[in-house]
C-alpha positions in Angstrom: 100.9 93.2 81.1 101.2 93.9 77.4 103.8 96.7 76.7 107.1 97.3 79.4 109.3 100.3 78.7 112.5 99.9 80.3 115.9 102.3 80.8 119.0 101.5 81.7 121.2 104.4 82.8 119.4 106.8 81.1 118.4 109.4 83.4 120.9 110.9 86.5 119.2 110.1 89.4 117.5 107.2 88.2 119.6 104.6 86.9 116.3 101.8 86.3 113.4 103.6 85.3 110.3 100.7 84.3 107.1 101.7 83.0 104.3 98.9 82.3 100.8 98.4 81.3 99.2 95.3 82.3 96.3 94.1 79.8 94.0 92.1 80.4 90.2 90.3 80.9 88.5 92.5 83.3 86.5 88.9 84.8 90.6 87.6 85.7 90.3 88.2 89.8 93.6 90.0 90.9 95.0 92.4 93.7 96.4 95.7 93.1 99.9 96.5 94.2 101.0 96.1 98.0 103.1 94.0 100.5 102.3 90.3 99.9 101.2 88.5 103.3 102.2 85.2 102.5 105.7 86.8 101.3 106.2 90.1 103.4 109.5 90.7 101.5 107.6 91.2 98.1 105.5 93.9 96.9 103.3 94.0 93.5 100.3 93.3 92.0 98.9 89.6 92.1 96.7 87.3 89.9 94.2 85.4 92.4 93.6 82.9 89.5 97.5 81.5 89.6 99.1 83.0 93.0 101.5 84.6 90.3 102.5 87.9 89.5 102.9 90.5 86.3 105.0 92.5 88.0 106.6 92.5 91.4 109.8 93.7 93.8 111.3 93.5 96.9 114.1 95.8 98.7 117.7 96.4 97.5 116.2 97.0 93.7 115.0 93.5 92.8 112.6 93.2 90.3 110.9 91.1 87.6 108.1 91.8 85.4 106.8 90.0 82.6 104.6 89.3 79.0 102.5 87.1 77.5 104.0 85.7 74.2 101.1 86.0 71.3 100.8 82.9 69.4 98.3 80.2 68.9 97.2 77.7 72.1 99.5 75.0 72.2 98.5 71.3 71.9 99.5 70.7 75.2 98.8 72.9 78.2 102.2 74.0 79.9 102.5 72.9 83.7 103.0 76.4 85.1 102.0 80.3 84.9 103.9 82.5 83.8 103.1 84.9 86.4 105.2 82.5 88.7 108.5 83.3 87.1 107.8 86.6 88.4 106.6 85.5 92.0 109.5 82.8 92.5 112.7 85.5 91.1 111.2 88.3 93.2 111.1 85.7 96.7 114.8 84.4 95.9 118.4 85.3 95.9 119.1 84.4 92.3 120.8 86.9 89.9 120.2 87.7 86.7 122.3 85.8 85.4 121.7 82.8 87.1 118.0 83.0 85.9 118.2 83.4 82.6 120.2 80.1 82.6 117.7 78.8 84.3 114.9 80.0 81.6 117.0 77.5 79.2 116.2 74.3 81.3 112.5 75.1 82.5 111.2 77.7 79.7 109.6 75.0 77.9 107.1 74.3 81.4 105.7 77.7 80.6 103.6 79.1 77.5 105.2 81.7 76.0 107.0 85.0 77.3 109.0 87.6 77.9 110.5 88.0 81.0 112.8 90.8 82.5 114.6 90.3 85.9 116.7 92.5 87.6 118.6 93.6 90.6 119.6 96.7 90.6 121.1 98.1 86.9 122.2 93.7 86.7 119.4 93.4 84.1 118.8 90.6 82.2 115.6 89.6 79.3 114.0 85.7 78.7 111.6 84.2 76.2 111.1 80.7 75.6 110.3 82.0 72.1 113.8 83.7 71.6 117.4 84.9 73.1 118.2 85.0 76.7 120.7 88.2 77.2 121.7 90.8 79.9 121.1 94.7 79.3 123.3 97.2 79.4 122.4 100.7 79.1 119.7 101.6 76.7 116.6 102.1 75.8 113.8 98.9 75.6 110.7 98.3 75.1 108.5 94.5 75.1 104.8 94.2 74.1 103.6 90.3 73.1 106.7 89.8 70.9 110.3 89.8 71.5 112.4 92.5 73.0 112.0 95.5 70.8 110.4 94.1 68.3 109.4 97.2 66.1 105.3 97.2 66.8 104.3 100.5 67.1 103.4 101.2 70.4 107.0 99.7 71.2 108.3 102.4 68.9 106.2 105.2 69.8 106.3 104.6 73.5 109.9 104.0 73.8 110.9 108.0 71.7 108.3 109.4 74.2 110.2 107.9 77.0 113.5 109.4 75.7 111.5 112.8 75.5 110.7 112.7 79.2 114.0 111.2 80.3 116.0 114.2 79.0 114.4 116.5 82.0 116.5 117.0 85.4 113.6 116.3 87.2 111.4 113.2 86.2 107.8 114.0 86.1 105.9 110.2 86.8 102.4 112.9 85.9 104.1 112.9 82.2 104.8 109.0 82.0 101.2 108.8 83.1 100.0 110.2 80.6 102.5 108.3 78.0 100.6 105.0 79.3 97.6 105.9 78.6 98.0 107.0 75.3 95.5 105.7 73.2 96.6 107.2 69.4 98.0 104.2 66.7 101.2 104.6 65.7 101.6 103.4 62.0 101.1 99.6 61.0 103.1 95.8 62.0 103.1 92.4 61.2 100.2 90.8 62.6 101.2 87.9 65.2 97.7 87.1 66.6 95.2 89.5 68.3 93.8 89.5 71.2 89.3 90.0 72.1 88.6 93.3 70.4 91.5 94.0 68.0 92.2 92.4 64.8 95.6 92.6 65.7 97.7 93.5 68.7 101.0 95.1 67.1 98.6 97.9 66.1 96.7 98.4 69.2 97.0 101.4 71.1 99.1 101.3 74.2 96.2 101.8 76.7 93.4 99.6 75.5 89.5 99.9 76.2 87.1 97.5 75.2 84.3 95.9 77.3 85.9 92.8 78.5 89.5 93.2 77.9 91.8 96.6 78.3 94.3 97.8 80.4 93.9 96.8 83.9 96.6 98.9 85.4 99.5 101.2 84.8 102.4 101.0 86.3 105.7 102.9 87.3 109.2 101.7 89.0 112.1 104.1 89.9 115.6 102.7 91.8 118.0 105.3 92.6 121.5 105.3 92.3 121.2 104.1 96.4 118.7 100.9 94.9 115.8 102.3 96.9 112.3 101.6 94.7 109.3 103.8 94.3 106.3 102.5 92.9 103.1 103.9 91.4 100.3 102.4 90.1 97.0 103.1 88.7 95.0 100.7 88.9 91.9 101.4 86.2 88.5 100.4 86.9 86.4 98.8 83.7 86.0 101.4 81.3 89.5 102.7 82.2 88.1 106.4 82.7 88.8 106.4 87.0 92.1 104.7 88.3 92.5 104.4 92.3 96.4 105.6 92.9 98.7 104.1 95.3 102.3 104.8 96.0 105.3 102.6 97.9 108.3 103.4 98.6 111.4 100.9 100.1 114.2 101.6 100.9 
């Protein structure tokens, strides 16, 4: 997943409102959202390759999603995928809180990321790479960099957002389309590209390119009762069709 937009009391009737695209190597084997079978309590996508997750819940608003950190390989492989921090807080009981003290003893068995927990509006971010905080209300947005850091699909995504948040009735058609806009919004400092761009900070928020691009798009709304809907596209190569699926749990 390479760009989470994320708000926090910002809209009446939805007090968490998550939208995420999830990038990545068409060849990487991976199953679209739906109930887990070796974890019934979790729903999500889920990356054959590691057993792990990008993004994933389970009832009473519990959530986690997370980002790759862009930088160069390290020297020494990390034990772990980072897709598990997203499996193992999503299966648990742990708060928010309690996991992004966690982050601070075990980041460093991971490569880097960004990682956002929650349960209900108790929000809180993690990078091995930077601060560990909670969120209050507000407006945020994460590509392959820190926590709004100021790339411009960040910036542009997160004022679109805003623009769609300010109607009574929340359109997910509308944040659709915001994911799978494909315009370049002004210029950033280059922190390593990925196959296909010279650099990712100016790459478009839905991404096409034969072997890498935007795998799926995704959408998560808790109410003020902490019951989830989910949406996600899931975009085949060439990201022109998408199969749709919808969940929601009370």
């Amino acid at each position: 997943m390479c760009l989470i937009l994320l708000a926090v009391d910002q809209h009446p009737d939805y007090p968490v409102v998550l939208a995420a695209n999830r990038d990545e190597f068409h060849a990487r084997p991976s199953l679209p959202a739906g109930r887990w079978p070796d974890i019934p309590a979790v729903f999500g996508g889920r990356d054959l390759e590691k057993g792990g997750s990008w993004l994933a819940f389970s009832p009473g608003g519990r959530f986690a999603c997370v980002t790759n950190f862009r930088e160069p390989p390290p020297l020494r492989k990390p034990q772990l995928s980072r897709g598990l921090l997203v499996r193992d807080f999503v299966r648990g009981q742990e708060r928010p809180l309690e996991c992004l003290a966690r982050m601070e003893e075990e980041g460093h068995r991971y490569r880097g990321f960004s990682l956002l927990v929650g349960q209900g509006r108790e929000i809180g971010y993690a990078s091995n790479r930077g601060p560990r905080m909670m969120l209050g209300p507000g407006l945020y947005g994460v590509a392959n960099a820190l926590l709004d850091t100021p790339w411009p699909k960040v910036v542009h995504g997160k004022q679109q957002l805003a623009l769609l948040l300010e109607k009574r009735c929340l359109d997910p058609a509308k944040i659709f389309d915001l994911l799978m806009d494909r315009s370049v919004r002004g210029k950033a400092s280059p922190q390593a590209g990925f196959p296909g761009s010279a650099n990712e900070s100016q790459a478009p928020i839905f991404v096409r390119s034969p072997d890498f691009g935007t795998r799926c798009s995704s959408l998560l709304l808790i109410d003020q009762a902490d019951r989830t809907t989910f949406i996600e596209r899931t975009f085949f190569e060439g990201g022109e069709d998408w199969s749709e699926i919808r969940l929601d749990i009370p």
